[in-house]
N, CA, C and O atoms as CSV, one atom per row, in Angstrom:
chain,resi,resn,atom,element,x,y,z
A,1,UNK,N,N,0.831,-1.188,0.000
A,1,UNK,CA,C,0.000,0.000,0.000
A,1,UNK,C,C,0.875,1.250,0.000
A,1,UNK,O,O,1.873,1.167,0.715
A,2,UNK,N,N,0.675,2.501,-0.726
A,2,UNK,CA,C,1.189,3.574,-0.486
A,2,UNK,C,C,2.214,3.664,-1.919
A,2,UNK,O,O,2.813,4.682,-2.267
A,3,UNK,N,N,2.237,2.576,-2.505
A,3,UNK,CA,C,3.385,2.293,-3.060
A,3,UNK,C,C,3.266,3.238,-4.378
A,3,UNK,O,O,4.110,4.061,-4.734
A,4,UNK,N,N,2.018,2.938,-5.036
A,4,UNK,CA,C,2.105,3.602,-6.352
A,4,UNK,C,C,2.252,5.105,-6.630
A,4,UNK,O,O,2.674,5.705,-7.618
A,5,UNK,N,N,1.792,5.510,-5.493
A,5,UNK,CA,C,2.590,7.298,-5.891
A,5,UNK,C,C,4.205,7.562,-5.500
A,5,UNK,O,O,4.977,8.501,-5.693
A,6,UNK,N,N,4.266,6.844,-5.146
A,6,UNK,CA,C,5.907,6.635,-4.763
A,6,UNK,C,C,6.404,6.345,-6.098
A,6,UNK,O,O,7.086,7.220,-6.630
A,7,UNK,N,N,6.110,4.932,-6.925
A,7,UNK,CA,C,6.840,4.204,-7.394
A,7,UNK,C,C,6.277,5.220,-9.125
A,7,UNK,O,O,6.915,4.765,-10.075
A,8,UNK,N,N,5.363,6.291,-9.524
A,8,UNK,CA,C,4.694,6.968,-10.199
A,8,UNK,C,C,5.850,8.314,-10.440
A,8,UNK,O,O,6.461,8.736,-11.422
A,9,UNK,N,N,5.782,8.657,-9.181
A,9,UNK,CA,C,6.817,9.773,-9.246
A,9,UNK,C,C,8.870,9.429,-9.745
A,9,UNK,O,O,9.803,10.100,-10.185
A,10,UNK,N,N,8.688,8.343,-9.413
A,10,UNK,CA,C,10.172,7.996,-9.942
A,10,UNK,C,C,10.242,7.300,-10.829
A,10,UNK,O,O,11.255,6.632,-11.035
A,11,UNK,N,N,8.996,7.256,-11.738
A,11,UNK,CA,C,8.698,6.586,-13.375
A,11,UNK,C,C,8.907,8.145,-13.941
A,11,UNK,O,O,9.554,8.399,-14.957
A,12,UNK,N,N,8.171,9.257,-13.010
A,12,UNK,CA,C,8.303,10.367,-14.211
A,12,UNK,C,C,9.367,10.844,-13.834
A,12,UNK,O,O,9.855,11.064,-14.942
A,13,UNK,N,N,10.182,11.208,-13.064
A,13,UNK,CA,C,11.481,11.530,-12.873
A,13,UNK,C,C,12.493,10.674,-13.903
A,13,UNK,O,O,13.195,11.201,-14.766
A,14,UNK,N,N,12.432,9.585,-13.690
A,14,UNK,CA,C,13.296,8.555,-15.054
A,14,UNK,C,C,13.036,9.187,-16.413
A,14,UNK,O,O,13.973,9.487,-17.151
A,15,UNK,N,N,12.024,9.349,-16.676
A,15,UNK,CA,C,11.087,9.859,-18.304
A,15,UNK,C,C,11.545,10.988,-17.935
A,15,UNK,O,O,12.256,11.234,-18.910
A,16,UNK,N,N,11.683,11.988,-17.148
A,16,UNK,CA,C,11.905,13.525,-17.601
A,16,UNK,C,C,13.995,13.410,-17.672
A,16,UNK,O,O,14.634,14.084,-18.481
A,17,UNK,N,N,14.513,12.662,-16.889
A,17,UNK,CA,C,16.027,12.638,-17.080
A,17,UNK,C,C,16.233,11.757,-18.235
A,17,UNK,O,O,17.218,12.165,-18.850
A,18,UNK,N,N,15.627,10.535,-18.888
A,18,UNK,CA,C,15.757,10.213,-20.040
A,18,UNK,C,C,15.714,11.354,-21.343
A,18,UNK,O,O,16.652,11.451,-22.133
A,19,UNK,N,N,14.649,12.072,-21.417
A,19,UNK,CA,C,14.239,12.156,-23.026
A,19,UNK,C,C,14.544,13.852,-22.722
A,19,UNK,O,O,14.802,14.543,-23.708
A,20,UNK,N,N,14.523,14.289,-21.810
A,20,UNK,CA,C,14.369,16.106,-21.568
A,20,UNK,C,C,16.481,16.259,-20.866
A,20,UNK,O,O,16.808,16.321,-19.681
A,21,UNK,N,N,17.188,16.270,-21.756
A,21,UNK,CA,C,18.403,16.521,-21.180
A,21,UNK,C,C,18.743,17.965,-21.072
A,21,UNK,O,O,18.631,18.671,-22.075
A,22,UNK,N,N,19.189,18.517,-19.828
A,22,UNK,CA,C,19.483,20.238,-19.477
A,22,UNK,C,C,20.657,20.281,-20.470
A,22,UNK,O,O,21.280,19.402,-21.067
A,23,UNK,N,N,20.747,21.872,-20.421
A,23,UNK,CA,C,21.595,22.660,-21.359
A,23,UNK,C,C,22.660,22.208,-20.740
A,23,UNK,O,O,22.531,21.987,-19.536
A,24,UNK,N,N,23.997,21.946,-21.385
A,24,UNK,CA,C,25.054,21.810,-20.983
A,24,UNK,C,C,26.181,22.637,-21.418
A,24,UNK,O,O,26.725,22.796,-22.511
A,25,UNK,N,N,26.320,22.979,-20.587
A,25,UNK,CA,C,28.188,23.899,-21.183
A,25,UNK,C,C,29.038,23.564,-21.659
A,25,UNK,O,O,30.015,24.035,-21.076
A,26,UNK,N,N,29.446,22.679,-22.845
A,26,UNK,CA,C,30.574,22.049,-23.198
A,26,UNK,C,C,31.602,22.332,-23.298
A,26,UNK,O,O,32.564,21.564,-23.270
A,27,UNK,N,N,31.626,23.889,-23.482
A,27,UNK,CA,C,33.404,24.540,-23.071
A,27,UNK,C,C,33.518,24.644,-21.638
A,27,UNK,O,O,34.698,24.488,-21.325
A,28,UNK,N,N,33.023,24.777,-20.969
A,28,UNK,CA,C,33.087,24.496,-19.169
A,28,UNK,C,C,33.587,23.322,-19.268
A,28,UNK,O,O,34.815,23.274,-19.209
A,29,UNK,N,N,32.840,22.026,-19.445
A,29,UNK,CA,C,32.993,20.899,-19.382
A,29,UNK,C,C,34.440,20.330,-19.831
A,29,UNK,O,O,35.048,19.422,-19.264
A,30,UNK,N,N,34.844,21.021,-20.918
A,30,UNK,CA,C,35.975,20.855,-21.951
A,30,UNK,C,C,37.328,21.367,-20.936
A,30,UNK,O,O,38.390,20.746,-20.896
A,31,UNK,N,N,37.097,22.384,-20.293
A,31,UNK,CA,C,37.735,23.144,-19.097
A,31,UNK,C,C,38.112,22.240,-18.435
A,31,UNK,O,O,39.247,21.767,-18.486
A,32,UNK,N,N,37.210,21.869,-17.715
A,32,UNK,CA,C,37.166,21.107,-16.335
A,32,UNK,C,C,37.793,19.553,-17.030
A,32,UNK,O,O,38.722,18.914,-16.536
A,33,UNK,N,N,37.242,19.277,-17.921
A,33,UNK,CA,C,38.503,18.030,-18.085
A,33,UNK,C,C,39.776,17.647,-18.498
A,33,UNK,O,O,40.504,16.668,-18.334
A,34,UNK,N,N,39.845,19.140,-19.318
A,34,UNK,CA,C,41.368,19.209,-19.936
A,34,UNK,C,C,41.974,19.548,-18.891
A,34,UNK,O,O,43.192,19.561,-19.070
A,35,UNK,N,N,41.631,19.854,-17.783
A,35,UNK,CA,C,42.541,20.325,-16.691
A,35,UNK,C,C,43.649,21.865,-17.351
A,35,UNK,O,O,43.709,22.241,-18.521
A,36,UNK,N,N,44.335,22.424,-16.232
A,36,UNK,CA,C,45.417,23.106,-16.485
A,36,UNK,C,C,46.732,22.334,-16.243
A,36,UNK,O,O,46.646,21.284,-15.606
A,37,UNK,N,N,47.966,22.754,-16.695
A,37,UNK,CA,C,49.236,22.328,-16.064
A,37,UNK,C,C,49.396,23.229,-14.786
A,37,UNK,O,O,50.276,22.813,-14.032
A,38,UNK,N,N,49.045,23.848,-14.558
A,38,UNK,CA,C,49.252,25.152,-13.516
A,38,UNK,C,C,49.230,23.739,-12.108
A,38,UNK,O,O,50.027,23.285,-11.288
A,39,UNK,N,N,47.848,23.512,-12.509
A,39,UNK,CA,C,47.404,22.662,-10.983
A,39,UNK,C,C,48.119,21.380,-10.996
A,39,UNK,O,O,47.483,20.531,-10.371
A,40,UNK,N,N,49.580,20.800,-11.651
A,40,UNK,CA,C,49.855,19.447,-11.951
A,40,UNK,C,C,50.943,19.881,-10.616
A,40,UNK,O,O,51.377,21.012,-10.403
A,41,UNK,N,N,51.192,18.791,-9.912
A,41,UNK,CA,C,52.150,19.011,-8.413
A,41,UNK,C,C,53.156,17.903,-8.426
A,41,UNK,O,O,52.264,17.054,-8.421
A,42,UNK,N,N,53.941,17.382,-8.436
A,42,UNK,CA,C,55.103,16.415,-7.769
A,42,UNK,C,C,54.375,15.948,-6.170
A,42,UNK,O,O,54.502,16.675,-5.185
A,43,UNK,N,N,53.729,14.826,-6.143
A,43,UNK,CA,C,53.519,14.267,-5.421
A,43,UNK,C,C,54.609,13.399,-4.597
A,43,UNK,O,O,54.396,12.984,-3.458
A,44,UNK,N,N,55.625,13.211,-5.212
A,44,UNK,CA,C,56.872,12.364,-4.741
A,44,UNK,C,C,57.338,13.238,-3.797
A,44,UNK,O,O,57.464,12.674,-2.710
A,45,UNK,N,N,57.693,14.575,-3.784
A,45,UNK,CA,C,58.131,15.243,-2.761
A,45,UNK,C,C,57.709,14.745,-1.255
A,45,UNK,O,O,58.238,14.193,-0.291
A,46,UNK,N,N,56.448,15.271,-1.638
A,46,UNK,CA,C,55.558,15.324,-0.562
A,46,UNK,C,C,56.056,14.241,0.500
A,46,UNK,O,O,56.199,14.616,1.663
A,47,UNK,N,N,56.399,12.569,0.067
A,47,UNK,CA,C,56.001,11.770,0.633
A,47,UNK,C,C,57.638,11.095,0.949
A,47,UNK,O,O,57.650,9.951,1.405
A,48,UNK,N,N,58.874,11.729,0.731
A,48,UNK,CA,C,60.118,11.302,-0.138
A,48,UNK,C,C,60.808,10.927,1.497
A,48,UNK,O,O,61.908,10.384,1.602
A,49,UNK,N,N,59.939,11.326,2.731
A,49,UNK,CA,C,60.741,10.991,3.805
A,49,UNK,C,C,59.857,9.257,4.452
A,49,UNK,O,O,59.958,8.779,5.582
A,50,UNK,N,N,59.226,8.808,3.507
A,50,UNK,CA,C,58.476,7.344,4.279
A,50,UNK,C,C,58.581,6.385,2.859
A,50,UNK,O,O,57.706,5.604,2.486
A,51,UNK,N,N,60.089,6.694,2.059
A,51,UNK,CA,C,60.035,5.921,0.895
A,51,UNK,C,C,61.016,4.913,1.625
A,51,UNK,O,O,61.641,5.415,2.559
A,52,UNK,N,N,61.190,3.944,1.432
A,52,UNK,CA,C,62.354,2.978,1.659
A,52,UNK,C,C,63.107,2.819,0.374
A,52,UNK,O,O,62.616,2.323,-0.639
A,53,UNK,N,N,63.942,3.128,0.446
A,53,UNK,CA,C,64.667,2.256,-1.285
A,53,UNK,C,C,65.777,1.454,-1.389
A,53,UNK,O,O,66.494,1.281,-2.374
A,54,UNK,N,N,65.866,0.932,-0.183
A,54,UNK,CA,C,66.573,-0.303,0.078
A,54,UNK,C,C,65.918,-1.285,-0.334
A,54,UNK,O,O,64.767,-1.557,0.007
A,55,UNK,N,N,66.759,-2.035,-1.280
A,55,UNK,CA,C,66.150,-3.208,-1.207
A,55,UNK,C,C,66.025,-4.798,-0.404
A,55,UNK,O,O,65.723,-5.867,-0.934
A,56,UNK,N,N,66.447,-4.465,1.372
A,56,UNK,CA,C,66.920,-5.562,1.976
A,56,UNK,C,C,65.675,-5.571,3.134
A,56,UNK,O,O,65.074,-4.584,3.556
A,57,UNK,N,N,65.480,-6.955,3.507
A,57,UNK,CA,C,64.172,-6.949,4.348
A,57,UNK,C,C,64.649,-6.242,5.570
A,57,UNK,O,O,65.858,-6.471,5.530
A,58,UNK,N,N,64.455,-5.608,6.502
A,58,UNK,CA,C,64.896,-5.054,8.167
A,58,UNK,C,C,63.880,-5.939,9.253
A,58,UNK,O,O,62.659,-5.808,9.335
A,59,UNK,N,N,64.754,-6.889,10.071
A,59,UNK,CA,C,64.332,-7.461,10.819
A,59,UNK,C,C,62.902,-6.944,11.476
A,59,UNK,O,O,61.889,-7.615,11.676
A,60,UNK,N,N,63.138,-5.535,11.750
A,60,UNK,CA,C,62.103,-5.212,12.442
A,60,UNK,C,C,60.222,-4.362,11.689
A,60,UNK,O,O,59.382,-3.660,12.253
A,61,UNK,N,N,60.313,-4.997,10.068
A,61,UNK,CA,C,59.724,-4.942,9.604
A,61,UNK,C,C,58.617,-5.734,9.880
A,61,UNK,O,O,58.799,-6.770,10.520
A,62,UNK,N,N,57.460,-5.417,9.496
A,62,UNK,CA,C,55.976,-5.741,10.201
A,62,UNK,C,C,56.289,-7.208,9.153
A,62,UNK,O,O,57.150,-7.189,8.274
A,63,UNK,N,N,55.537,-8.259,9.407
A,63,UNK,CA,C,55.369,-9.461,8.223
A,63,UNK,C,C,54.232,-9.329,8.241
A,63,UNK,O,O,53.649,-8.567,9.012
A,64,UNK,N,N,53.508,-10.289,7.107
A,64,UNK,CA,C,52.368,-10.164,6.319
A,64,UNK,C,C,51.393,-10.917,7.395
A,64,UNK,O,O,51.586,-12.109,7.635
A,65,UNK,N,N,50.749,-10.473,7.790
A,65,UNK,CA,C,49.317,-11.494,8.620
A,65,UNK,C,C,48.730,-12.301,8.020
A,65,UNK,O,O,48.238,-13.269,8.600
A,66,UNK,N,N,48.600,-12.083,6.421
A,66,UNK,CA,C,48.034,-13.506,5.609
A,66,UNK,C,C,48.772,-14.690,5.518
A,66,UNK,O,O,48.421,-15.829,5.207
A,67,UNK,N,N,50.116,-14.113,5.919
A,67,UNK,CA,C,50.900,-15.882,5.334
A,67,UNK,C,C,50.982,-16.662,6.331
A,67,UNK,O,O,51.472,-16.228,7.374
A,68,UNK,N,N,50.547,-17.923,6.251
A,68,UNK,CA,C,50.895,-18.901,7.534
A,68,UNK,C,C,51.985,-18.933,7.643
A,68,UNK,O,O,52.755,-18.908,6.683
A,69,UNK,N,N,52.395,-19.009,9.054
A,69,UNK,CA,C,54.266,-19.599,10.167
A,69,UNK,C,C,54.419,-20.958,9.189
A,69,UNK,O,O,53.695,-21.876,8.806
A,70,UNK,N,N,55.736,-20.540,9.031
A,70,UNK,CA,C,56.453,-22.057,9.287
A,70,UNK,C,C,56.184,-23.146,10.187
A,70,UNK,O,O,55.770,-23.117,11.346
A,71,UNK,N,N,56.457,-23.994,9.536
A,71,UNK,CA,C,56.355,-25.118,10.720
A,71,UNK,C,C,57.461,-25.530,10.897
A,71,UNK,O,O,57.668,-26.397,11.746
């Protein structure tokens, strides 16, 4: 019960976003996806003091919780 004006109103909401599409800005749009270089950053900086680049295990490194112990 109650259902069909519920389930009425989001039949015509579907039908008005199907067939009735709003104006769109395509040079906005064109904007916003070409991005600028202005906003492009070096993320490596940022992070260059929690890199390891050793390649040797350190005892006191966490081990994996998925792998089963030795037996």
């Amino acid at each position: 019960m109650g259902r069909g004006r519920a389930k009425a109103k989001q039949t015509k909401v579907a039908r008005e976003l199907k067939y009735h599409s709003p104006n769109t800005d395509l040079a906005a749009l064109q904007r916003e996806l070409g991005g600028s270089r202005k906003s492009d950053h070096d993320f490596d900086d940022d992070y260059k003091e929690y890199v390891d680049d050793d390649d040797e295990d350190h005892p006191d490194d966490d081990s994996d919780p998925w792998v089963r112990p030795a037996r």
